[in-house]
N, C-alpha and C positions, 0 to 999 in steps of 0.2 A: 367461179362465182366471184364478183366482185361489185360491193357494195358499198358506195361515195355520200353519205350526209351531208356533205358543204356544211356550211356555216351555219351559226343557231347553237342551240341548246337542243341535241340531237339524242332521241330512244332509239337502238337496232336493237331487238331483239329476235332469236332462232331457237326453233323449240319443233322439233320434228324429228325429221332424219335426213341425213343430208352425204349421200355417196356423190363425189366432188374426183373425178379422174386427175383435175389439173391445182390450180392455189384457187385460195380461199380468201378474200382481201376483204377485209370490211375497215373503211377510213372515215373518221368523223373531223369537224373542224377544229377552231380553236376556241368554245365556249363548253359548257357543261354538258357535258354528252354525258351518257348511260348503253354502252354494247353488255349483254347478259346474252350468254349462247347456254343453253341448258337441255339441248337435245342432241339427237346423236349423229355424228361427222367423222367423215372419212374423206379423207381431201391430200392431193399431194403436197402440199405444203399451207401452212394457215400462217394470214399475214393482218394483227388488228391493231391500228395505229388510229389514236385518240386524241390526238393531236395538244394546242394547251388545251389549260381549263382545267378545272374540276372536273374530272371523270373518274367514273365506275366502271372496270371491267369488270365481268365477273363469267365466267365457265364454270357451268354443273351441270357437262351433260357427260357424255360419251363422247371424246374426243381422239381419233385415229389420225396423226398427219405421217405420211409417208419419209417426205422429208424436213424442213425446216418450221416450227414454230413459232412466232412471232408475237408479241403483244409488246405496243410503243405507247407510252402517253408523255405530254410534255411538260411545261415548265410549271404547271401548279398544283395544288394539292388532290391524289390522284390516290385512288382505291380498285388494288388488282387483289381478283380472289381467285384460286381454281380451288374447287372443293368437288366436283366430278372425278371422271376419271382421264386422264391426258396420255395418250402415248404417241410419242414425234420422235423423228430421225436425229431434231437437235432440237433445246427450245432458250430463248430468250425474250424475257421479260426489262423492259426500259422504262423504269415510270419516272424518268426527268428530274428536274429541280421541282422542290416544293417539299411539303409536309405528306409524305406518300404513304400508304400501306399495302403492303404485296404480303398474301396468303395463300398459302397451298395447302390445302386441306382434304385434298384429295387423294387418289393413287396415280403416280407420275411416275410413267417409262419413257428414259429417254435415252437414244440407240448411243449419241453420241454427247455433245456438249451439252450442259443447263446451263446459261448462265441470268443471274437475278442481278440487276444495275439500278442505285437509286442517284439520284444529285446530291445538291448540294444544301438541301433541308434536314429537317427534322424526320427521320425514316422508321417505318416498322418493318420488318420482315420477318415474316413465322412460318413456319412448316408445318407443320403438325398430323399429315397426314404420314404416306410413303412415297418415296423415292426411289427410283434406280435412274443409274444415268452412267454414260462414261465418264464424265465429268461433271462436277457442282460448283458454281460461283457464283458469290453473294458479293457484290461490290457496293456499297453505302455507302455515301460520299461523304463531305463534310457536314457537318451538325452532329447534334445530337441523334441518334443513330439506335435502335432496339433489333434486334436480331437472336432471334426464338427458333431452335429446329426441338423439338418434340414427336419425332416420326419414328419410321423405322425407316431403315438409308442404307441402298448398298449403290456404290461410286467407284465403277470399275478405276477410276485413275485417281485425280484430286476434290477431295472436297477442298474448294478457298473459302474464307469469310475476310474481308478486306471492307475496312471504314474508315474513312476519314478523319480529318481534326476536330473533334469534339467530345461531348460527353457521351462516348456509347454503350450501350450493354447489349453481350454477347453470350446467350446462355444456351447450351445444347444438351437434351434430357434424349430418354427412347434408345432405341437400339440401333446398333453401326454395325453391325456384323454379329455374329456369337462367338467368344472367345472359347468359353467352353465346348462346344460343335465345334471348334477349329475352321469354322466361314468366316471371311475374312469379308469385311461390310464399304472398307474404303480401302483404296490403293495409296494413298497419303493424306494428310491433312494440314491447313495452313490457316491460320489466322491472324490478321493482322490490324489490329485494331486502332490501330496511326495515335496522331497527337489526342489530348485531352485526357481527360478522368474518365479512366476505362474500365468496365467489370467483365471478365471472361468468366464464365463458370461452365463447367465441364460434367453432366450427370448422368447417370445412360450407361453402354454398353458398347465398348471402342475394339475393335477388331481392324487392325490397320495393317499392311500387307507393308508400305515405306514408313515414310516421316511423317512424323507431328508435330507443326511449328506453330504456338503460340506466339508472337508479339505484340509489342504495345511501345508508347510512345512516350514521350519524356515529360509525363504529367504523372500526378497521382493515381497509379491502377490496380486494381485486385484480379485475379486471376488465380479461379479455384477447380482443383479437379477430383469429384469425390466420387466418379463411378469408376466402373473399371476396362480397364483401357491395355491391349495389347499391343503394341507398334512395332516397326523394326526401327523408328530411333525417335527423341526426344529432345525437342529444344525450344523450352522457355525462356525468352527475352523481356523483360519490364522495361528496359530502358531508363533513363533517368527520372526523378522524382519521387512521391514516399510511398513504395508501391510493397500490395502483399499476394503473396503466391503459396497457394493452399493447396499440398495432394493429401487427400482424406481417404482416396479410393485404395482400389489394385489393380497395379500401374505393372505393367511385364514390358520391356523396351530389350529387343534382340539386340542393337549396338548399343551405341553412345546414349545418356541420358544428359541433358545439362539445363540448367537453369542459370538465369543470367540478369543482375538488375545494374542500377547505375548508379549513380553517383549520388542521393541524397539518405534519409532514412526508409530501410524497408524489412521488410518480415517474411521470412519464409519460412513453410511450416509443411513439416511431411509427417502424417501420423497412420497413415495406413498403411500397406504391402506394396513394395515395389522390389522389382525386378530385373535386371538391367546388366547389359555387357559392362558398361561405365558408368557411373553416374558424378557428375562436376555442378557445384552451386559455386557461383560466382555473383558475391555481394560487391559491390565496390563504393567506394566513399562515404560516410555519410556514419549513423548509428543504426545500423544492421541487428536484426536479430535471425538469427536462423535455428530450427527447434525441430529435431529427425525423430520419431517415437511411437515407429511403428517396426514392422517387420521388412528386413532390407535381405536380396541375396546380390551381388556385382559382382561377378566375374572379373572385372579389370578393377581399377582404380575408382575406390568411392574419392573423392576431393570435395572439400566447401573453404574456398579462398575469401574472404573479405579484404576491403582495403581500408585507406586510413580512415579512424572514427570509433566511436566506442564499440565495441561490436560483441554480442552473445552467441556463443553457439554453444549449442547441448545436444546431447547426444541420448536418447535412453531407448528401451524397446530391443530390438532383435537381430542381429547381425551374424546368423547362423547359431550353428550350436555345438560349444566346446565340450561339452559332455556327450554329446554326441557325432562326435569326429566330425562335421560338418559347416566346411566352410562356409560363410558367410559373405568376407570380403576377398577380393585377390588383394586390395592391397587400400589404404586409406590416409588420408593426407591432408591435415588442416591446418590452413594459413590464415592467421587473424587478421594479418598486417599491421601498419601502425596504431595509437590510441589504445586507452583503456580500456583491457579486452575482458573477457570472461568465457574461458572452451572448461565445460563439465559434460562428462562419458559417464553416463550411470544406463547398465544394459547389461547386456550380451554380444560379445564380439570374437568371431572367429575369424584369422585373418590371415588366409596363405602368405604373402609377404609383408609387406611394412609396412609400420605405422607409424605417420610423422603429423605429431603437433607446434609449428612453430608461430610465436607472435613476433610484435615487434618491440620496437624500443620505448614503449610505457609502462604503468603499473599494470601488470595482467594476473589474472588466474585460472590454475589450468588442473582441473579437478578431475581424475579416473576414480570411480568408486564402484564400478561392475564388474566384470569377467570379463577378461581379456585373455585371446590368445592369441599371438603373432610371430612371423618369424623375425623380427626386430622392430624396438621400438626406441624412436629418437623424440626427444618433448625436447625445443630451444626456446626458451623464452624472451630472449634477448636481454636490453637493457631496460632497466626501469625496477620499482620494488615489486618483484612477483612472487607470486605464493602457488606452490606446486605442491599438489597430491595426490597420490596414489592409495586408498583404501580399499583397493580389490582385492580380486583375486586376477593373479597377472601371469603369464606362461609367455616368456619370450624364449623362442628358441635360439636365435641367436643373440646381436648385440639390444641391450638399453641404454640408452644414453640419456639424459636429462643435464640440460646446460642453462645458465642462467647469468646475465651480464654483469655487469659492472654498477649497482648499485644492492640495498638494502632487502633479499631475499629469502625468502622459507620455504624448505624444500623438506614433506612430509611424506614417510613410506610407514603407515599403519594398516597394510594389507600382508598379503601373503605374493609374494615376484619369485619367479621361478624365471632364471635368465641365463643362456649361453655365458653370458658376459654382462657385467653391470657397470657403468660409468655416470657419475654425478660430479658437475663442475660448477660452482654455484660462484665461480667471477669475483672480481672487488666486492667491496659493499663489505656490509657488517651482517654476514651469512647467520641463517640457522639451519642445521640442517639434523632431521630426525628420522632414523630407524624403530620404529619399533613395532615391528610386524614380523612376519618369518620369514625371511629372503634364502634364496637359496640360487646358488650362481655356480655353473658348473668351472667356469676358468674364471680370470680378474676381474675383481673388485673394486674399485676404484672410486672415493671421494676425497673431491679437491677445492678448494677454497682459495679465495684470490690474500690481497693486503690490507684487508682491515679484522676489525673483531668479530673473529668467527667463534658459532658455538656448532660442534658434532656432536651427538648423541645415538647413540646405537643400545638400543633395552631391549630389545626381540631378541628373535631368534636367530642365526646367523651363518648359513653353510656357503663357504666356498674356495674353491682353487688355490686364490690368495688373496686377502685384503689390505688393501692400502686406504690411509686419510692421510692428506697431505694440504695441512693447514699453512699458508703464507704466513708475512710478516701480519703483526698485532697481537694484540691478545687475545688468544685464540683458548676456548676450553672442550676439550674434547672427552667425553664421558662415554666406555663401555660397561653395562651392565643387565648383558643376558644372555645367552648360551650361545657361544661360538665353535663352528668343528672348522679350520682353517688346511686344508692340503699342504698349501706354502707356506707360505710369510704373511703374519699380519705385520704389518708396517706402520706405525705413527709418528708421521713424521712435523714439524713446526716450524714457520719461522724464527724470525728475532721479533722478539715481544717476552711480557709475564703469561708464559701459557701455564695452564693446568689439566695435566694428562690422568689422567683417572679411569683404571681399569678395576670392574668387579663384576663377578656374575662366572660364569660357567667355562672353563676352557678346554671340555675333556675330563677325563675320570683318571684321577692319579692314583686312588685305591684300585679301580677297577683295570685298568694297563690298558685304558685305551684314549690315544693321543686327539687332542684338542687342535693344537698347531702344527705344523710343520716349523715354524721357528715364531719367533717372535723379533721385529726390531722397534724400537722408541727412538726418535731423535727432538730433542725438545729447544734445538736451537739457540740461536744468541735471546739474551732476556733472563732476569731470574723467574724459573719456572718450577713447577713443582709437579713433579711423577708419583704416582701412588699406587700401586697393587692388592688389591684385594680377593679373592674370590680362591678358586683351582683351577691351577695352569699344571696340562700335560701336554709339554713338550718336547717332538721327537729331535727337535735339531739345538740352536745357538739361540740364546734369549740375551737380545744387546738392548742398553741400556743408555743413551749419552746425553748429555747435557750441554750448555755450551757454557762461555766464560764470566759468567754472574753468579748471582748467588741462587743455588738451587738446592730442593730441597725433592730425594727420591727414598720414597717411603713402599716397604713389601710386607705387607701382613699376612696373606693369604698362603696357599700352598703348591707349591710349583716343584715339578719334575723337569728339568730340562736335558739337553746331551751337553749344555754349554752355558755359562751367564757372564755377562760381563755389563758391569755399570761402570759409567766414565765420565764422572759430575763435573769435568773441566776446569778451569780455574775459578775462583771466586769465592765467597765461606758459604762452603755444601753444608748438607746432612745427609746422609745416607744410612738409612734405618732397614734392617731384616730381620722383622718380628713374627716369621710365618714357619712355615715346614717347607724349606727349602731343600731336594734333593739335586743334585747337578753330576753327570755321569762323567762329565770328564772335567776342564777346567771351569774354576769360581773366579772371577777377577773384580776387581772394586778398587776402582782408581779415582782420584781426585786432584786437583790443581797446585793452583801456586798461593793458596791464600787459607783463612781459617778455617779446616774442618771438621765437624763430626761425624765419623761413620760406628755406625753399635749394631749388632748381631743378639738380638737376644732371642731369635726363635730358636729352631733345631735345624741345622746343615748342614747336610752330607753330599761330600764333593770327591773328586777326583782328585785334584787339588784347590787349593785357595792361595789366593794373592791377595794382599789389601796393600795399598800404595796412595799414600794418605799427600805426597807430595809437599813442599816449603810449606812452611807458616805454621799456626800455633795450630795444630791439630789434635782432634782425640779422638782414639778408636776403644772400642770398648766391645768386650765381647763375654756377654752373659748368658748365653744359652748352652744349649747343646750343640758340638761342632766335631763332625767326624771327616776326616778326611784322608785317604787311601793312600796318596803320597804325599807331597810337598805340601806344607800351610809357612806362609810369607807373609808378616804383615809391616812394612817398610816407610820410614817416615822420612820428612828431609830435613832443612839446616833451621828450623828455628823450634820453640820449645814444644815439646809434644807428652800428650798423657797415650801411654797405651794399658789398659785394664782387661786382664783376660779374668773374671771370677765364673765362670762357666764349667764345664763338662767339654775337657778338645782332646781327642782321638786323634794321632796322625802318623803319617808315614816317617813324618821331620816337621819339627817347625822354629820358624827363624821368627827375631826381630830385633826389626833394624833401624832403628830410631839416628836420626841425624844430628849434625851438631847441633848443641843447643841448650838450655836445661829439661832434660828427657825426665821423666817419670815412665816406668815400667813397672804394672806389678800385676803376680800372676799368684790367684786366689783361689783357684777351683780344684779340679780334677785333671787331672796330667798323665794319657796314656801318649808316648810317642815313640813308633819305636824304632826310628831313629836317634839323628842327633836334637834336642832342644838347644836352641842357639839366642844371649840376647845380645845384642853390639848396639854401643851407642857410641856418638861420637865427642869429640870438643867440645866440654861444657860441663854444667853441676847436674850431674845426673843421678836416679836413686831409682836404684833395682831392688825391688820386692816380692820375693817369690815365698807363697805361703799355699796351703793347701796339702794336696795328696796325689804325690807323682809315681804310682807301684804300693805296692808291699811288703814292706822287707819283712816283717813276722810272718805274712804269709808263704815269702818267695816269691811272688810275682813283680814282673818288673813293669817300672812305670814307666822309663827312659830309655835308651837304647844308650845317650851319652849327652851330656850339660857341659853345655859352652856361654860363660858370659864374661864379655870385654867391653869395659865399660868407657873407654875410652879417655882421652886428655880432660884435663878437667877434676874439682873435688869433684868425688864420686861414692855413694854409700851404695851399698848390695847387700841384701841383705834374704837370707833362708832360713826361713820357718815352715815347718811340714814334714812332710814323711816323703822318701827319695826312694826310690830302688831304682837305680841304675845301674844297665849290665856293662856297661863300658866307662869310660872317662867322664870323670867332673871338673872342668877349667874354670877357673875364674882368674881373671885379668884386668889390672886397671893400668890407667896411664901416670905419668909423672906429676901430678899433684897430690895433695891429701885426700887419703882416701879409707873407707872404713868399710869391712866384709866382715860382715855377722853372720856366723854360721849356728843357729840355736835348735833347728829340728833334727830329724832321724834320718843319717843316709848312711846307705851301702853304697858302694859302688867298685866300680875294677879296680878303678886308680884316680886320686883326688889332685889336684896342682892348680894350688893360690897365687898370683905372680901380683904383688902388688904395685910394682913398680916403684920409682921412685916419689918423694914428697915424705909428708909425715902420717903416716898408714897408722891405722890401727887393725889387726889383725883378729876377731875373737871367733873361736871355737868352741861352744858352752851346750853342744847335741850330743848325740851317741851317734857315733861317726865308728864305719866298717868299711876298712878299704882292701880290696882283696889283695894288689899290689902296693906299690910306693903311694905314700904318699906326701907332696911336698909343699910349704909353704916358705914364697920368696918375698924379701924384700925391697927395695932398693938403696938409693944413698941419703937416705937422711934417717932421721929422730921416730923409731918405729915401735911399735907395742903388740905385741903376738902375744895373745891369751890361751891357751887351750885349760879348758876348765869344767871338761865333760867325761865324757867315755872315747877312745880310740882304740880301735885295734886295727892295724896296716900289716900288711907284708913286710913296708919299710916306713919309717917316716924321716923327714928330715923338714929344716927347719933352716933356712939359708936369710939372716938378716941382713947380712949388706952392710955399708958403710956407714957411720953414725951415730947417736948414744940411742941405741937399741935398747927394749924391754922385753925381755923371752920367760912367761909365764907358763907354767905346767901346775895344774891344781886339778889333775881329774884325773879318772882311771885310765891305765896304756898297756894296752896287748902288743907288742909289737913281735912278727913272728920271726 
């Protein structure tokens, strides 16, 4: 059948029945025609070409084409309906250039290709009825462009929608397949919505067997998808300009999912379920926001990369479930790139491999405050003043890293990190960096700070391996104060600067016998700086201590167990203060430089041994506490004037002091068990030995001494004993060849006593009650000397050797001599 209208403003109308063995052709001119076919045909092929003009096709019958389908209209505003029923071998619809509308509202089978073609106007094209087809293509040309499917739609192969440069909108509602039934409604989907200001919106029911390609064009476009949508992959393109990308729905993608905009401001926003082997959002240039907050599961790699421009991403909603062993992410990756950024994680994240948040080189912040699990996580914030924190709850199984460049940063951990490994590097700049959460790191610990003023603070809780802070040069203040259980080494270490090192809070239970540390070390570098101790430290290893060559000041209040301590305040005028319950199992050491120092002991300390080594310069050590020590106590000064003051309680194996030339002060005021030798030597200079107090018991019989040795060296020199002596061995006293005076006025016993005054003009007095079991001898040298004894003696032997000179040899007391 074939039917020609020529020219005019032509009506065909068919309204019957029409069995058609060959084609079907009905052709009108180029004026306003009207074809309306609205009964029923069976034809081998239908061919309806309307040529220009204003025309109205429209089919609402019953329409059978064996093979090929056809409807043409031309170059002007043109109106195609089917709202019958169509079923053809393949069908295409051409409604030209103009201001056109094509409608399917009907039921439309077709074996093979559909495709809908408009020009280069303003277009409508809606569906609304049903579809099946091998194939669907919607091609809208340029203009402003409207494209409506509302059906229900199954497309053994592609559905396309492809529009032109202009303003178009692209909305598809109704059913593509059933996700839940597992029918699968299209074989892929493609949409491309060219240049202009473009709205995609997505609502309905997507069952898609391949791909789903959204694009859009380098103007401002929305593109939203809030039903739900199965694909085997996913790929949103915006293109450049300020475009926003909406998934509302639940989104299931068997491979890759990715979304993708360009270069100026845009917004994408996922708040419903998706599902996906991969999922990649790529923002690029411009002021970006990106906002996830709904329920995610990815298999591979979630990623959302932005590039330079202010950019937000946030993170909150569902990323499996840590409490419920189930992973969420294989692994997740966000790159802000350059500009003033803003990445906040408040959710749920469970994440079989890694997690990387990096920015670039501005002020950025980079906020975790959900649940995290992963098997490592690295946060780099680059350069610029950024602010990083973690208030979650965070499970890394292996390494954490958090690094931050080279200017002014704060770097916050007020959650709970349970981490293989912990590393924070917070770069130049004038860092702040805060603990105070419960961390727990099964190996190293690690915060490090670049060359300017850094402040560490660690007030939480604190388990791990070994901690290190390793604060650069400046003035660096570094403050511990809250329960630490350390396996290794905690390490604090400084540059050159006024640092202040400040430990208190918890390190182990020294009542209870279980160790806080594996060791302790402090280095507090070049700068006058100052170390403090406070709290309870139980330590099973070496607790070091050092300082560098300024003036420092290392202060220990609190209570510490260690197997070892050594402080070593280096040159400069120290102080070195031990006002606490110090136990030390094996050596005590306390060293200081070449300049003024004070070191004082006035807690309680018991050591293996002790050393104090007070080094040149006007030094004072002072020691008023309790001080017990198993074997050797040493406290050693060098060549200029020194005070050493022991009025305490000292317990010891031996103890020496060894004051260097100078004018020395020595004087010993307390309690005095040692049971070895007590030793004091000083050297070249005007020195004054004073020993007073209670060293033994001689009415009890207990002995306080093992044996008293004091050589006071070149130099006038006064020595002088007052107190109660019981020495089970020798009592020396020694001075060098100046004028020199040894007062002997309290109570000794001892084995054997021998005064050697040496030369000069000595004065010699003995005015105690003095029991020596052996000899006992008092020498002079060669000059003008005065030997008093004017108490009680009783010797084995005594003797009395004045030497060369006009000597005075006084005897005014009681003498046992056996």
């Amino acid at each position: 059948m074939r039917i020609d209208a020529g020219g005019g403003t032509n009506t065909v109308s068919l309204t019957g029945e029409y069995a058609i063995g060959g084609s079907a052709q009905i052709t009108t001119g180029s004026r306003d025609d009207t074809v309306t076919l609205t009964g029923t045909v069976k034809a081998g092929s239908l061919s309806i070409d309307a040529g220009d003009g204003t025309n109205t096709v429209t089919l609402d019958g019953d329409v059978t084409v064996v093979d090929a389908a056809q409807i043409t209209t031309g170059g002007d505003d043109d109106t195609v309906t089917l709202t019958g029923t169509v079923k053809a071998g393949s069908l295409s619809i051409d409604a030209g250039d103009g201001t056109n509308t094509v409608t399917l509202d009907g039921d439309v089978t077709v074996v093979d290709a559909a495709q809908i073609t408009t020009g280069r106007d303003d277009d409508t094209v809606t569906l609304t009825g049903t579809v099946k087809a091998g194939s669907l293509a919607i091609m809208a040309g340029e203009g402003t462009n409207s494209v409506a499917l509302d059906g229900g739609f199954t497309v053994a192969g592609e559905l396309a929608v492809v529009t032109g440069a202009g303003r178009d909108s692209i909305t598809f509602t109704g059913m593509y397949g059933s996700v839940s039934g597992g029918v699968a409604g299209l074989g892929s989907l493609r949409i491309d919505a060219g240049g202009g200001t473009n709205t995609v919106s997505l609502t309905g029911e997507y069952a898609i067997d391949g791909s789903a390609q959204i694009t859009t064009g380098g103007d401002d476009d929305t593109v939203t998808l809030t039903g739900t949508a199965k694909v085997g992959s996913l790929s949103i393109d915006a293109g450049d300009g300020t475009n926003t990308v909406t998934l509302d729905g639940d989104v299931t993608v068997s491979d890759a999912a990715q979304i993708t905009t360009g270069g100026d401001d845009d917004t994408v926003t996922l708040t419903g379920t998706v599902k996906a082997g991969s999922l990649a959002i790529m923002a690029g240039d411009g002021t970006n926001r990106v906002a996830l907050g709904g329920g995610f599961t990815v298999a591979g790699e979630l990623a959302v990369v932005t590039g330079a421009g202010r950019d937000s991403i946030t993170f909150t909603g569902m990323y499996g479930s840590v409490s419920g062993g189930v992973a969420g992410l294989g692994s997740l990756r966000i790159d802000a790139g350059g500009g003033t950024n803003t990445v906040s994680l408040t959710g749920e994240y469970a994440i079989g491999g890694s997690a990387q948040i990096t920015t670039g080189g501005d002020d950025d912040t980079v906020m975790l405050t959900g649940t995290v699990k992963a098997g490592s996580l690295s946060i780099d914030a680059g350069d610029g003043t950024n602010t990083v924190t973690l208030d979650g709850d965070v499970t890394v199984v292996d390494a954490a890293q958090i690094s931050t460049g080279g200017d002014d940063d704060t770097i916050t951990l007020t959650g709970t990190v349970k981490a293989g490994s912990l590393s924070i590097d917070a770069g130049d700049g004038t860092n702040t960096v805060t603990l105070d959460g419960d961390v727990t790191v099964v190996d190293a610990a690690q915060i490090t700070t670049g060359g300017d003023d850094d402040t560490v603070t660690l007030t939480g809780m604190v388990k791990a391996g070994s901690l290190a802070i390793m604060a650069g040069d400046g003035t660096n203040r570094v403050a511990l104060d809250g329960g630490f259980t350390v396996a290794g080494e905690l390490a604090v270490v400084t540059g050159a600067g006024q640092d202040s090192i400040t430990l208190t809070g918890t390190y182990g239970s020294v009542s209870g016998g279980v160790a806080g540390l594996g060791s302790l070390r402090i280095d507090a570098g070049g700068g006058s700086n100052t170390v403090s101790l406070t709290g309870e430290y139980a330590i099973d290893g070496s607790a070091q201590i050092t300082t560098g060559g300024d003036d420092d000041t290392v202060t220990l209040t609190g209570t510490v167990k260690a197997g070892s301590l050594s402080i070593d305040a280096g040159d400069g005028t120290n102080t070195v203060t031990l006002d606490g319950d110090v136990t030390v199992v094996d050596a005590a050491q306390i060293t200081t430089g070449g300049g003024d120092d004070t070191v004082t002991l006035t807690g309680t300390v018991k050591a293996g041994s002790l050393s104090i080594d007070a080094g040149d310069g006007t030094n004072t050590v002072t020691l008023d506490g309790d001080v017990t020590v198993v074997d050797a106590a040493q406290i050693t000064t060098g060549g200029d004037d020194d005070t050493v003051t022991l009025t305490g309680t000292v317990k010891a194996g031996s103890l020496a002091i060894m004051a260097g030339e100078g004018t020395n002060t020595v004087m010993l005021d307390g309690g005095f068990t040692v049971a070895g030798e007590l030793a004091v030597v000083t050297g070249a200079g005007r020195d004054t030995i004073t020993l007073t107090g209670i060293y033994g018991s001689v009415s009890g019989g207990v002995a306080g001494l093992g044996s008293l040795r004091i050589d006071a060296g070149g130099g006038t020199n006064t020595v002088s004993l007052t107190g109660e002596y019981a020495i089970d061995g020798s009592a020396q006293i020694t001075t060098g060849g100046n004028d020199d005076t040894v007062t002997l006025t309290g109570t000794v016993k001892a084995g054997s006593l021998s005064i050697d005054a040496g030369d000069g003009t000595n004065t010699v007095t003995l005015d105690g009650d003095v029991t020596v079991v052996d000899a006992a001898q008092i020498t002079t040298g060669g000059d003008d000397d005065t030997v008093t004894l004017t108490g009680t003696v009783k010797a084995g032997s005594l003797a009395i050797m004045a030497g060369e000179g006009t000597n005075t040899v006084m005897l005014d007391g009681g003498f046992t001599v056996v």
